[in-house]
N, C-alpha and C positions, 0 to 999 in steps of 0.2 A: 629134635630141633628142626627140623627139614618138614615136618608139619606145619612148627609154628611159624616158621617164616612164610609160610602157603599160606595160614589164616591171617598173619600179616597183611602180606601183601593185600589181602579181600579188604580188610577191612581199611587199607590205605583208598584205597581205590573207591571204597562207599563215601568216603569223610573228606574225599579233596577232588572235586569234581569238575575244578576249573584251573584250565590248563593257561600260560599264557605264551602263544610260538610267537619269539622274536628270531629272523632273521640271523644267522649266525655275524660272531663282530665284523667280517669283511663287509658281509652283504648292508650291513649300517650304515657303511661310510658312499654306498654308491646315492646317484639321486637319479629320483625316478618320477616321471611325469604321469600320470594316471589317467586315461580318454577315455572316454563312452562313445561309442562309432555302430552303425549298423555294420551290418555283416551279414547278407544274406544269400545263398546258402550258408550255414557255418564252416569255418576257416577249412574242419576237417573234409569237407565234401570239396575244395577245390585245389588246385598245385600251382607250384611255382611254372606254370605255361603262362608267360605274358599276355597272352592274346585271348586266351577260351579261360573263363572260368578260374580265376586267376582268384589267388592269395593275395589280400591288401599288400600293396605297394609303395603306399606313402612312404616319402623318407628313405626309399632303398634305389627304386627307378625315380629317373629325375629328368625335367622338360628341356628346350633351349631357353626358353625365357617364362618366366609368370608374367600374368597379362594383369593387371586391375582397372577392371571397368570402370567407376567413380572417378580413378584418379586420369583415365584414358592414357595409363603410361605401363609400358616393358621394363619388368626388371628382368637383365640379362641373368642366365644362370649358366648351365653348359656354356653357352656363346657368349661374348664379352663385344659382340657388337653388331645391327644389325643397319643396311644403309639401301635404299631404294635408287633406282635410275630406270628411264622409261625403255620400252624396248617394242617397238613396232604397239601389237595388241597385248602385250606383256607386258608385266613390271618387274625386273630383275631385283628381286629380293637377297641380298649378298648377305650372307651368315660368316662371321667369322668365330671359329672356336677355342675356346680357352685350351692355350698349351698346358701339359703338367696336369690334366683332371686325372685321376688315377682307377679305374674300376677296382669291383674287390678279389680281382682275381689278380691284380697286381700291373696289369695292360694299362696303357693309354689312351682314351679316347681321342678317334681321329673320324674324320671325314666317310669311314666305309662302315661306322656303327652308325651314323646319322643316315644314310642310304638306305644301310639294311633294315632300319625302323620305318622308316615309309613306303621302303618298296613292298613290305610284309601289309603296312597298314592299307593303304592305295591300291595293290595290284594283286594280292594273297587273299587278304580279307574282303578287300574293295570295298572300302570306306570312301563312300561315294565323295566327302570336300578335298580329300587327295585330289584324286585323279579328275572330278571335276576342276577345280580352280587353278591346282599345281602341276600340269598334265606334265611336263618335264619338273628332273631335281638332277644340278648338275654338281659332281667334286672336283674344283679344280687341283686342290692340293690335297696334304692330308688334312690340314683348317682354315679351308675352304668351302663352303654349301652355296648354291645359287637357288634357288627357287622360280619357278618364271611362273607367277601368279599374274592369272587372266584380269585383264583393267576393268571386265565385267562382273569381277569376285566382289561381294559385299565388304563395305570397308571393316569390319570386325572377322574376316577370315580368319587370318592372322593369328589373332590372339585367343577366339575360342574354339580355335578348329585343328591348326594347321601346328601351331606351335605347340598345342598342347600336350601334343602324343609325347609320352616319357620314354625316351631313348633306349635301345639293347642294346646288349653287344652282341658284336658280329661274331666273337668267338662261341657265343651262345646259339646263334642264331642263324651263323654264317652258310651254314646248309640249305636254308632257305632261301638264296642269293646265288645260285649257281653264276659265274662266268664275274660276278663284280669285283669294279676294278677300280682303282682311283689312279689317276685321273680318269673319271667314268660317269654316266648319267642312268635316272631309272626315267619308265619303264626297261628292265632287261627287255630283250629279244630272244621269241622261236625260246618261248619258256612253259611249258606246261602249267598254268597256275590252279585248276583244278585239283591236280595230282598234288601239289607241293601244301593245297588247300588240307584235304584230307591228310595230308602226314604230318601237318601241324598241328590238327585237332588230338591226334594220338600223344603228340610231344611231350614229356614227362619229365620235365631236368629235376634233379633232388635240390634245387636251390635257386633264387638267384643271385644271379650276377649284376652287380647297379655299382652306380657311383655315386649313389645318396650315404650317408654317415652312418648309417644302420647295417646291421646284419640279423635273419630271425635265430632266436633265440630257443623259443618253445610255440607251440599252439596246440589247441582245444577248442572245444566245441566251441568254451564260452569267452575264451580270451586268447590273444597271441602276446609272445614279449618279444620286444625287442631288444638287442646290444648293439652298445656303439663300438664301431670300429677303429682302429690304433689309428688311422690315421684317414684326412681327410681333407678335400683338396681345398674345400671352403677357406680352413686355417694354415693349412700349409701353402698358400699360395697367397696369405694375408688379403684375400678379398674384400670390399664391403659397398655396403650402397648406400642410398640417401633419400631420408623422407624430409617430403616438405611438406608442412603445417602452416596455412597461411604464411608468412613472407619469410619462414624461420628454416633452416634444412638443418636434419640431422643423421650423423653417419652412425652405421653400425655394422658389424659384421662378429668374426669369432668362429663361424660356424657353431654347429650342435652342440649343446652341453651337457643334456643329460647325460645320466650313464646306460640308464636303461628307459625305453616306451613301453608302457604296460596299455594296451589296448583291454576294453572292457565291450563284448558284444551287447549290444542292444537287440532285447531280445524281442519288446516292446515301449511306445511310450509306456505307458500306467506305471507298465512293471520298473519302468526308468525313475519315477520322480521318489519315491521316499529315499533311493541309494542317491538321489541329486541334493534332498534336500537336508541327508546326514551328510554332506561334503568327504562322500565318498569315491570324488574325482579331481581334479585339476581343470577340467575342461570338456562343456561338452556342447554338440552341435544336433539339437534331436528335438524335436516337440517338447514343447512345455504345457503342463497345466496352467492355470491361473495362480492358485496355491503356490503349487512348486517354484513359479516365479516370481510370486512375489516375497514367497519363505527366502527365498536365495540372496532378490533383490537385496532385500532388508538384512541378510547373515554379513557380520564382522569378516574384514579377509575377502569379499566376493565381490567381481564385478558382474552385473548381470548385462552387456551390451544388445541395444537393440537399434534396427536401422530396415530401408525398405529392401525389401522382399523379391522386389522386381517382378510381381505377379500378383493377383488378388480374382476376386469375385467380379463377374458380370453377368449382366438379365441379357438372353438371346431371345430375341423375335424372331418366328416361325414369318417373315415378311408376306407369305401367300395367305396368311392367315390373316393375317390383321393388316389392316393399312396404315398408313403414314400417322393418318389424325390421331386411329387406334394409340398405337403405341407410344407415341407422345402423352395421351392420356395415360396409360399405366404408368409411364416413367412420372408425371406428378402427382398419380397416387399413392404412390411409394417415395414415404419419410426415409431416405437416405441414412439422415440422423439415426434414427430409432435402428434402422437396419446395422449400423456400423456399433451398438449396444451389446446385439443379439449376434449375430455372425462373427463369433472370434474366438481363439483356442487359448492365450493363455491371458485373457481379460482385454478389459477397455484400452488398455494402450498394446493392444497388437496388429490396431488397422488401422489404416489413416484414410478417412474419407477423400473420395475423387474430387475435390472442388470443381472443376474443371472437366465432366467428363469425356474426354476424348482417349480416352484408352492409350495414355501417355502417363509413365512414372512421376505421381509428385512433386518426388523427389529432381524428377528430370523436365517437367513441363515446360518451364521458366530458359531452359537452354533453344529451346525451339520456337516457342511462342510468345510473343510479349505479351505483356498483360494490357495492354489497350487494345491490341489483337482482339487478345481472349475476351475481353468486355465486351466491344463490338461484334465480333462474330459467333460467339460460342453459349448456349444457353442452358445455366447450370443445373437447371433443373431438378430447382429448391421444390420440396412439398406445396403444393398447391390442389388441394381440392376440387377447386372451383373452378381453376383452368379446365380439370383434365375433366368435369361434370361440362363444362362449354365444349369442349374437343368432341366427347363421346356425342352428346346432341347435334353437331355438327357430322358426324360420320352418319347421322340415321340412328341412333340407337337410343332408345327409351327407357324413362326410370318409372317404376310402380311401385310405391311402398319402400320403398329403400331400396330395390334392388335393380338391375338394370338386363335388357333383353335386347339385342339382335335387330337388327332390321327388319326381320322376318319372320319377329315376333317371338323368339326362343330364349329360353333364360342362359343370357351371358355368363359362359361355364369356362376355365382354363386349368388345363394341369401343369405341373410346374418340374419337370423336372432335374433330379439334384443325384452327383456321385453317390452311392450309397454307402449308409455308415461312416461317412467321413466329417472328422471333428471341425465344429463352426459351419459349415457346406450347408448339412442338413435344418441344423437350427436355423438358418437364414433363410434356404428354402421355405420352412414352416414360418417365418416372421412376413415373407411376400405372400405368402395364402392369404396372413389372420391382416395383414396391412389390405389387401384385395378385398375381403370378403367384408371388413368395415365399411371399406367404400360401394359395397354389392357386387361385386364381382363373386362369382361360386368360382371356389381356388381350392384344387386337392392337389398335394404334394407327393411325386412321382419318385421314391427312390431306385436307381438304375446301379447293377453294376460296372464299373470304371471296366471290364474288358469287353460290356456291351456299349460301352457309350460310343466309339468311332463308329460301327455297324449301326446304332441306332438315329442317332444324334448329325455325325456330321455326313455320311454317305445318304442315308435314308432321308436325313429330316423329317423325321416323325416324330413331332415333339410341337405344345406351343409355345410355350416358355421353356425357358432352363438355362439353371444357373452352371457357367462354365469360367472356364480361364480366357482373363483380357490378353493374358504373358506380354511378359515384356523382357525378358531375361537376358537378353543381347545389350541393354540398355543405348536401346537406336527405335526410332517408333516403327521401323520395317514389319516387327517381328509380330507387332498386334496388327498392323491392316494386313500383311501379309496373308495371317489369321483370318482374317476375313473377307478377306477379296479374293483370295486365292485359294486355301485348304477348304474354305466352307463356302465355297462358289462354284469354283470351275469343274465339272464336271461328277457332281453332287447334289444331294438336295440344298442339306444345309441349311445356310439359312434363308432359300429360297429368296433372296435377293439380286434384283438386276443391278449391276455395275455401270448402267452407261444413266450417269444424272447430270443435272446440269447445277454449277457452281458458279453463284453471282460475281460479277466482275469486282474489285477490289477485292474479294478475297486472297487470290494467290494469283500469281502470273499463270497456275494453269486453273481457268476458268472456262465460261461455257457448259458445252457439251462435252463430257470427261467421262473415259472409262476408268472407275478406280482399280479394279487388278491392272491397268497398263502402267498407273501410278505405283502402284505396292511395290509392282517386279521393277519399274526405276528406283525407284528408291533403294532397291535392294543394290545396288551397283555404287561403287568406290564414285563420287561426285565431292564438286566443290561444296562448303556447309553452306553457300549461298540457296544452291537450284535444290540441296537437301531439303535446305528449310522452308522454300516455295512448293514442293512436295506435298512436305507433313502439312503446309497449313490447308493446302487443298483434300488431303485424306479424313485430318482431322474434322474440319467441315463437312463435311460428307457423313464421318461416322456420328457426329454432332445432329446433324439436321435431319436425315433420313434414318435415323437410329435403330441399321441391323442389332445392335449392341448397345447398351448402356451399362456405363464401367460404374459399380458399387462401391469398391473399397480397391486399397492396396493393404496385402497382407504384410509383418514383419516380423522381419526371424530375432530368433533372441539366444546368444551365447552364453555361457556359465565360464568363467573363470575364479578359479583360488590365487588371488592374488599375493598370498603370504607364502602360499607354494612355489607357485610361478612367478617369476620377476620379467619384468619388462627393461633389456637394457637402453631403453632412452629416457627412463622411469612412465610410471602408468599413468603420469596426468599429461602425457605429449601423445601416447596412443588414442586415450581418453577423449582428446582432443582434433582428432584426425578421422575426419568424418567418411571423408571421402575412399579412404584406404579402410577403413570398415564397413565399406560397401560389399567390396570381394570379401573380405574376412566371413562377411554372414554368408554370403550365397557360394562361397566354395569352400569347405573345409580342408581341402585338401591345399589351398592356398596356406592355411592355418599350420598347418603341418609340414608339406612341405618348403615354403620360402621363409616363414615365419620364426620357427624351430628351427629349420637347417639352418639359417642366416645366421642365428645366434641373436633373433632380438627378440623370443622367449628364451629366458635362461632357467633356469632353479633358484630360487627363491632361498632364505635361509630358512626356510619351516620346512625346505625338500628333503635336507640331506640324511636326516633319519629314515628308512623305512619302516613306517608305521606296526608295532606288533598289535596283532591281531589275536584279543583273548577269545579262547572259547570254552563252553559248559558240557559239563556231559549230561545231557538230558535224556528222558523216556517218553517215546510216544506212547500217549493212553488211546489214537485210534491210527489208520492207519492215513498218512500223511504223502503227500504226491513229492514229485521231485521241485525244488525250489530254486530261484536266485538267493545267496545269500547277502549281505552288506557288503560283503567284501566282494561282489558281483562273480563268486565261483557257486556252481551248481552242489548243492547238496539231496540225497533221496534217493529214488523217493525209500521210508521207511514203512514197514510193518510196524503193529499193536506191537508194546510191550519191548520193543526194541530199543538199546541204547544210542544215542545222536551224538558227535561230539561236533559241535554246530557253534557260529559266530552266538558271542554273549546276546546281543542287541536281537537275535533271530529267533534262543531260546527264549530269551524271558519273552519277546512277542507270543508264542507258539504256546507258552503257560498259561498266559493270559489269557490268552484266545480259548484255554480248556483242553490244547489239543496234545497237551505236554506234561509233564508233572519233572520236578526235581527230583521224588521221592522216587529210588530204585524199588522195582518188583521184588520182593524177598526171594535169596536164593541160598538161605540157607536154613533148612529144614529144624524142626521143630527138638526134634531127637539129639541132635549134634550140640546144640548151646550146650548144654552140662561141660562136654568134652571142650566146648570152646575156652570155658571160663578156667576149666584145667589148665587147657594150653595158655590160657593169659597169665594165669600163675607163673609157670614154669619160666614167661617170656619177661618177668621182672625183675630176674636177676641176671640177663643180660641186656636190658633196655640202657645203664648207661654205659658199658661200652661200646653198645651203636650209635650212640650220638656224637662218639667221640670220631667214627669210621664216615659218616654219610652225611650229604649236603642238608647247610643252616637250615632251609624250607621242609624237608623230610623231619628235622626235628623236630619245630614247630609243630607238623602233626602228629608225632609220637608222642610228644608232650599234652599235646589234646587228647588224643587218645587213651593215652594211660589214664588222666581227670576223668575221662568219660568210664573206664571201664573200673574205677575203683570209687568213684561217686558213689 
């Protein structure tokens, strides 16, 4: 008997090869969000140290306020209010803090975990917009902060610098804070921070401590889980806040609902879009192909959101190299059109041409510059041939047979170069050669690697062309003349451009003779929107007319939502509808995550509450097979020839297909043994129905096959 249930069992095992794990009945009833996120190094290679090398923290550590650029508005989070008064060359920034926020160690956030986060950040770490802009941070109570931000701080400190640090606690951290005190201010004093630098690097705590809704769960290379925690100050303190949508406002709050966050590592795009585009997430924030977005766009259940970028493509002039006429003529031999075709990552709706090029978002032009302005002053510099064939004969330079040469008689040669390997970059670079070379310009395209390009590009300037970042990410025009007046001027090659030009009278109140880095660095400074916007029109002119820079495109980002999973509680056609607060959505994920989710205006959906089972095959590799992503974005491998797989369905039937798999098991049972097998199948038929009576309905079923099979 005790054999036959051994050849049993073999033969159960040959004849039923597809297993299906569900979740045991508890684990059903939880709902669960599914994200695709990079993570690099993997989760394993870093610790719960806040500061070095840290384990994602979204949803665990949490800021004072989220900032949203589009909407230019603070949602309060930690703090429940913030209120400004002037103070000599200061501006007393008064934080007040929400009573009753709870960490998860059972503590109250007060006024000496808001200290101990900047004084680590500012004077441990020396994170230079501390202690530049914030050089004092005082607690007058325990929910109490003062900040004294310098009236010379850019007006976006605040919100992408200064408020964004996610809060510790001092019971975690509190070592690091010798002598602090509340009622007390940072910098501490006669502090070693050297010393205190290198024993934070070492700091190893087995967890953290936050006051976000989460607690981790589990991690691995290729994924971490989250759980939500019993309780949480969001709901238990009935909080909520309010979006407005053109003239309409709507409240929301609840705090977090899932029950669990299933993070999925991004290990690659490529490797990303087939798990995106079998809706094997909830939500994700990662390069897209064309394909994958528009498979997505187009999938039932899915919103694919897209919005600007707040960054893109621009041609830099080598200014020592070419002169003014020069480069006005390339910029109208170069079809903008054609280029915004060719230069883009997940298709023709991923860039929005510069109408306007002045190295100002779009999206954001219209806020700065009127458009009677922009007519009059600003030249769009549409494709035009002929112009830029009048420019070049104006500079001295001659055409022979289609092609054009130098003043000094040499065939007009430029290289172009472009980040290397990087998606849309490169092809755009090759679209400025083949667009160059029709008009006779000789154009080879230079790929550079991105950790040679500061040494190459902007310290050296050794380059003629090349395609770089306008950025504009602050969404204020600072951050692109900055760019250029400053990081790729002052004490650089660069782009070998003198700053001191003259700007015709009606342009801007600063006209004349104008140095533009003395305009970038004002502009960088907290002003009325009045002298801001007599600024930018004078920057903008400047980068317009004398064109160190011509801005290409703006790139945009594009997010994935399962909206049958995920529910939107003001429902999806009012988020849908909120353009401006899906500004931040695309450019910070962790806005996505944390204000979003913790707020409670992602909830779970009623497609969430099952956790999905996940069937799999037992399959045989017929070669030997590397380690893999599976569907269900967990690593499987790598396997040897001839080795059994018990692998997602959707990965073995791929892996057959492909040749590289077979359903069919290696025989393993020798030639000799059958006689004695069919014995033992004997013997095992006059106990087969009282096993059916003993063991579960699905075991029957293939006893039942089995026995057909063995008496056929």
């Amino acid at each position: 008997m005790r054999r036959a249930a051994i050849i049993l069992l073999a033969l159960l095992l040959l004849a039923t090869p597809t297993i299906a794990v569900a979740p045991p009945a508890l684990a059903q009833e939880k709902t669960v969000m599914r994200i695709l996120q990079p993570c690099e190094p993997p989760p394993t290679m870093k610790s719960f140290n806040a500061f070095f090398s840290s384990l994602p923290s979204y949803l665990i550590l949490e800021p004072l306020f989220y900032y949203s650029r589009g909407e230019n508005k603070f949602y309060p989070w930690l703090a429940e209010s913030m209120t400004q008064e002037p103070a000599g060359d200061y501006i007393k920034v008064i934080v007040k803090l929400r009573k009753g926020v709870k960490w998860s160690d059972g503590k109250e956030l007060t006024a000496k975990d808001v200290l101990t986060t900047y004084w680590i950040w500012g004077w441990i770490r020396k994170w230079w917009p501390i202690w530049k802009y914030t050089p004092k941070i005082e607690a007058t109570d325990d929910y109490t902060v003062i900040f004294y931000l310098k009236k010379t701080a850019p007006p976006w400190a605040l919100g992408r610098w200064i408020f964004s640090r996610a809060i510790v606690s001092y019971a975690q951290y509190g070592k690091f804070a010798p002598g602090l005190k509340v009622p007390g201010s940072i910098p501490l004093k006669d502090v070693d921070t050297d010393k205190l630098l290198e024993e934070l690097k070492e700091y190893k705590p087995d967890k953290y401590i936050g006051t976000g809704p989460y607690v981790y769960k589990s991690y691995t290379d290729t994924e971490w889980v989250y759980e939500k925690r019993d309780h949480y100050w969001v709901k238990d303190l009935g909080v909520t806040w309010t979006l407005k949508v053109g003239k309409y406002e709507y409240k929301f709050g609840g705090g977090a609902q899932f029950d669990e966050i299933h993070w999925y590592r991004r290990i690659s795009d490529p490797a990303s879009w087939p798990l995106i585009m079998a809706g094997k997430f909830d939500y994700t924030w990662t390069g897209l192909s064309q394909t994958c977005y528009e498979t997505v766009a187009k999938k039932p259940g899915y919103w694919a959101p897209t919005g600007p970028w707040l960054h893109g493509h621009a041609l830099y002039f080598n200014c020592e190299k070419f002169p003014l006429k020069v480069r006005q003529a390339i910029a109208y031999a170069i079809d903008r059109v054609e280029y915004c075709k060719i230069a883009v990552e997940w298709g023709p709706e991923s860039v929005t041409r510069a109408e306007w090029p002045v190295c100002i978002s779009p999206s954001d032009v219209y806020n700065w510059l009127s458009k009677d302005w922009l007519a009059k002053w600003i030249d769009k510099y549409e494709y035009n041939p002929d112009k830029a064939e009048k420019l070049l004969k104006e500079a001295g330079y001659t055409k022979k047979d289609g092609l054009w040469y130098t003043p000094d008689g040499k065939r007009f040669s430029v290289t172009i170069h472009v980040p290397a390997g990087w998606s849309g970059w490169v092809p755009g670079a090759e679209n400025v050669a083949t667009q160059l070379k029709r008009f006779g310009i000789d154009a080879k395209v230079i790929e550079l690697d991105w950790g040679m390009w500061g040494k190459t590009i902007r310290e050296n300037g050794a380059f003629d062309l090349a395609i770089d970042f306008w950025t504009y990410g602050v969404y204020y025009p600072w951050d692109s003349y900055h760019r250029f007046y400053y990081d790729y001027t002052v004490g650089v090659g660069g782009l070998h451009f003198d700053p001191i030009v003259e700007v015709p009278e009606g342009v801007s109140e600063y006209s004349g003779k104008v140095n533009a880095t003395e305009l970038a660095e004002k502009l960088g400074q907290t002003l009325p929107k009045e002298e801001a916007v007599e600024l930018t029109k004078a920057l903008a002119y400047i980068t317009n007319h004398y064109l160190p820079v011509l801005q290409l495109h703006e790139k945009k980002w594009a997010n994935t939502f399962n909206i049958e999973r995920v529910d939107c509680a003001l429902g999806w056609s009012v988020l849908m509808a909120a353009k401006e607060f899906q500004i931040e959505m695309g450019n910070n994920p962790g806005f996505v995550y944390g204000f979003m989710i913790g707020s409670g205006l992602l909830r779970p959906g009623k497609a969430a509450a099952p956790t999905p089972t996940v069937t799999f095959l037992t399959t045989y590799a017929k070669t030997d097979i590397p380690a893999f992503t599976g569907v269900d974005g967990k690593t499987y491998g790598p396997f040897k020839a001839g080795e059994a797989m018990i692998i997602p369905k959707d990965d073995a039937e791929k892996l057959v297909k492909e040749g590289k798999a077979t359903f069919t098991p290696p025989s393993i049972i020798p030639a000799e043994t059958i006689s004695s097998l069919v014995e033992a199948v004997k013997d095992l038929k006059t106990t087969i129905s009282e096993m059916k009576t003993t063991i579960p309905e699905n075991v029957k079923a293939s006893i039942s096959g089995m026995t057909s099979l063995v008496y056929a």
